[in-house]
BABA-679816 format. One record per residue: x, y, z of N, C-alpha, C in turn. Coordinates in steps of 0.2 Angstrom, whole numbers, padded with zeros to 4 digits, always signed. Layout:
N
XYZXYZXYZ/...
***
This chain:
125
-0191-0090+0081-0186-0084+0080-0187-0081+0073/-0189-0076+0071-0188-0071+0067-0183-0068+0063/-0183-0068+0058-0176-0066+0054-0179-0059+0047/-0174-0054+0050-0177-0048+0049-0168-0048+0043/-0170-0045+0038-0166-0043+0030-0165-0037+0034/-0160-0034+0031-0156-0026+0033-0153-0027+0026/-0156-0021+0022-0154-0020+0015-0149-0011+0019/-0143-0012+0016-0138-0004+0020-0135-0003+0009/-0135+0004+0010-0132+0008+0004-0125+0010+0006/-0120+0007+0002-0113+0008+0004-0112+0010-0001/-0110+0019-0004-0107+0020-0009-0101+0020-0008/-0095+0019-0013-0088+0023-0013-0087+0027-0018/-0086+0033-0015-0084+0040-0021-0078+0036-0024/-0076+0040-0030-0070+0040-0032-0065+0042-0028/-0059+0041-0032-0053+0042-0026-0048+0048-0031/-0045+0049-0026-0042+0055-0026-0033+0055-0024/-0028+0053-0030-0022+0049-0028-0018+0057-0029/-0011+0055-0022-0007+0062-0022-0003+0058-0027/+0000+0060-0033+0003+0056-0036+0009+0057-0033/+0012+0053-0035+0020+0049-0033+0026+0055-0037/+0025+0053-0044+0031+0056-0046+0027+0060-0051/+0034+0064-0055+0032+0071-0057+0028+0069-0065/+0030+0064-0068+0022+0059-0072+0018+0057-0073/+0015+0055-0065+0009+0053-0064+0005+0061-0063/+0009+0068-0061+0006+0072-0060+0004+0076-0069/+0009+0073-0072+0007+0075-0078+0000+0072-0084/-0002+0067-0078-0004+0062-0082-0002+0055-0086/+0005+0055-0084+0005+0050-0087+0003+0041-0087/+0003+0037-0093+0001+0032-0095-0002+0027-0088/+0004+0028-0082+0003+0024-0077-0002+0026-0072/-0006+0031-0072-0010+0036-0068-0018+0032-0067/-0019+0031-0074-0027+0029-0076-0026+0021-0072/-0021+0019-0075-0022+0011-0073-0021+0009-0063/-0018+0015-0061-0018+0015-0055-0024+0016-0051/-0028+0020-0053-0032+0020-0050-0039+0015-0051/-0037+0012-0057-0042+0007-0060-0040+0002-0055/-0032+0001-0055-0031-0005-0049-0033-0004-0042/-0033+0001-0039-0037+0005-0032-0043+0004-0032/-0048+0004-0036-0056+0004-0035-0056-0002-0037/-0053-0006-0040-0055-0015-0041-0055-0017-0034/-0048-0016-0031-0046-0018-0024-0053-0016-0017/-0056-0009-0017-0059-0007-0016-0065-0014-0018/-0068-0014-0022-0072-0018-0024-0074-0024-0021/-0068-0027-0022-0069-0032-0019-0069-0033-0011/-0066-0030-0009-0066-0027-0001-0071-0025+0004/-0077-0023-0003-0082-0019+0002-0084-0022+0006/-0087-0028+0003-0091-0032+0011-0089-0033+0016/-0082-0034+0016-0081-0034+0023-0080-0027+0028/-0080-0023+0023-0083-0014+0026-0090-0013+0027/-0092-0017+0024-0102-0017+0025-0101-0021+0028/-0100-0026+0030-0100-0030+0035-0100-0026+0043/-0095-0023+0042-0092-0019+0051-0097-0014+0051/-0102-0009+0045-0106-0005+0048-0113-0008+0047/-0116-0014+0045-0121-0017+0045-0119-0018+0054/-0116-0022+0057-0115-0022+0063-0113-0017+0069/-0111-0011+0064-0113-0005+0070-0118-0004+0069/-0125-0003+0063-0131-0003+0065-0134-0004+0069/-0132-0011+0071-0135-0014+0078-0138-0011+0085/-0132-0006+0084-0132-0004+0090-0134+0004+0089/-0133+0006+0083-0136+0012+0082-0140+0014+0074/-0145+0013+0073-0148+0011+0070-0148+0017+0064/-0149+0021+0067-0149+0028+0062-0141+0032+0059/-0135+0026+0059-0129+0030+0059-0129+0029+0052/-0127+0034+0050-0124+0036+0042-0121+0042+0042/-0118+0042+0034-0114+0049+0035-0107+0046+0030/-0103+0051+0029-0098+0050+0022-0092+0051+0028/-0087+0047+0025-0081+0046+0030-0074+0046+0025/-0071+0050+0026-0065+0051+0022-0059+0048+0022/-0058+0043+0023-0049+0040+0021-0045+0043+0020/-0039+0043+0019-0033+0043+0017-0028+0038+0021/-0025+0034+0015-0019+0029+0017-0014+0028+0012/-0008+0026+0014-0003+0024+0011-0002+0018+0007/-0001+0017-0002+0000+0012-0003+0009+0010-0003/+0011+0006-0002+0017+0005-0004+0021+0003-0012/+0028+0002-0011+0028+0002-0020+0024-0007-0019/+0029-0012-0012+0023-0018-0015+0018-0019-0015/+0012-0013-0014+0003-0014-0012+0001-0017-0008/+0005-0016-0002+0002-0016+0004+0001-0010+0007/-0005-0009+0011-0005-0001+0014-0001+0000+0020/+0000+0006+0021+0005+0005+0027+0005+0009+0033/-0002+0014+0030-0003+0019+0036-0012+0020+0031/-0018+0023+0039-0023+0024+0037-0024+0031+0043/-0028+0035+0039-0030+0040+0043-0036+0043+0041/-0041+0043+0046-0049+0045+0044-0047+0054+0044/-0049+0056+0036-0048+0064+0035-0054+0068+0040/-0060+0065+0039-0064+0068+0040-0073+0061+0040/-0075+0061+0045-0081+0058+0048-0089+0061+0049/-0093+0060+0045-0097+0061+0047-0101+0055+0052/-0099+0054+0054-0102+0045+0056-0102+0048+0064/-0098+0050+0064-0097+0050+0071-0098+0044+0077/-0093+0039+0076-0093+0031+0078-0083+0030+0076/-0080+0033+0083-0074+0033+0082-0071+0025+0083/-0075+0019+0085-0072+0013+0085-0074+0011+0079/-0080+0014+0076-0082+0006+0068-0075+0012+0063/-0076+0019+0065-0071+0024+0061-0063+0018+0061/-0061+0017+0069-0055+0013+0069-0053+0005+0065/-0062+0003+0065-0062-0004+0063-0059-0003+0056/-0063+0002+0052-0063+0002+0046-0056+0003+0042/-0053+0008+0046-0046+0009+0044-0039+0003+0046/-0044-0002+0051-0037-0007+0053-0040-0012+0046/-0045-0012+0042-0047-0017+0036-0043-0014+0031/-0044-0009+0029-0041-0005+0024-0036-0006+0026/-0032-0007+0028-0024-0007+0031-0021-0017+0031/-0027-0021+0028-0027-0029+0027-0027-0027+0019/-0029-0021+0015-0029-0020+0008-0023-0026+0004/-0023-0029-0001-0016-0028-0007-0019-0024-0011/-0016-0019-0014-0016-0017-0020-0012-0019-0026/-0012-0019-0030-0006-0019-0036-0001-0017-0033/+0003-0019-0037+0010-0015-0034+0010-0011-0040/+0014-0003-0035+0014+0003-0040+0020+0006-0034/+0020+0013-0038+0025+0018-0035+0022+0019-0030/+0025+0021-0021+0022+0022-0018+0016+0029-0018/+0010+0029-0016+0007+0035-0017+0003+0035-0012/-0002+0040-0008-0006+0042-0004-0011+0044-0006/-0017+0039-0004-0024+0040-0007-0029+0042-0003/-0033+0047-0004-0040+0049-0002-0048+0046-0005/-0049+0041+0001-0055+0038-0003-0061+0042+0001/-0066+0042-0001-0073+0045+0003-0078+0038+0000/-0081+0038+0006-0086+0031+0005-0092+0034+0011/-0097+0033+0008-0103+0037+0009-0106+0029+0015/-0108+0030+0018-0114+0023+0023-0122+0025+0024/-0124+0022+0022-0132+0024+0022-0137+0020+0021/-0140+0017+0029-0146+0011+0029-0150+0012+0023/-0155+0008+0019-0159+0008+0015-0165+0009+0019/-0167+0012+0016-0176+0013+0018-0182+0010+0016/
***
């Protein structure tokens, strides 16, 4: 049996937080560190995001394309709602998978706020 390597390029854009309260819209001190806690979280998470589109490639070898998020974190950093803004992928189940993983997220705990992530999916060549 043969054992074939599959190298995939999983970007995640920056993220894009509605901020909570009328502070964090001003910039303030709590803003920067919230989002640094967001993309940590992210970070560590993505394999198991690239895990679920290494495995829709299987079945469709040529699927890529940037897919948009938005979900809810709570003040405890759990999320508590996920809704794909916008897909290019066009793959409404691994679309679903993705959102019920994001929705297994902790975040820090903060104020509650609504985020916009974009994360780009793209086989390596």
């Amino acid at each position: 049996m043969r054992t074939t390597l599959l190298s995939v390029v999983f970007a995640v854009g920056s993220i894009a937080a509605i901020p909570a309260t009328a502070r964090d819209l001003q910039g303030g001190s709590q803003a920067p560190a919230k989002r640094i806690g967001i993309e940590e979280t992210f970070d560590r998470n993505k394999g198991s995001m690239y895990a679920l589109y290494v495995r829709a490639l299987g079945d469709r070898p040529q699927l890529s394309g940037k897919v948009v998020f938005e979900f809810d974190i709570a003040a405890t950093g759990g999320t508590t709602a996920c809704r794909v803004k916008s897909s290019e992928l066009k793959a409404p189940e691994l679309e679903r998978q993705l959102c019920e993983r994001i929705l297994q997220f902790r975040f820090p705990p903060q104020a509650p706020v609504t985020i916009t992530k974009p994360i780009d999916f793209f086989p390596a060549r």
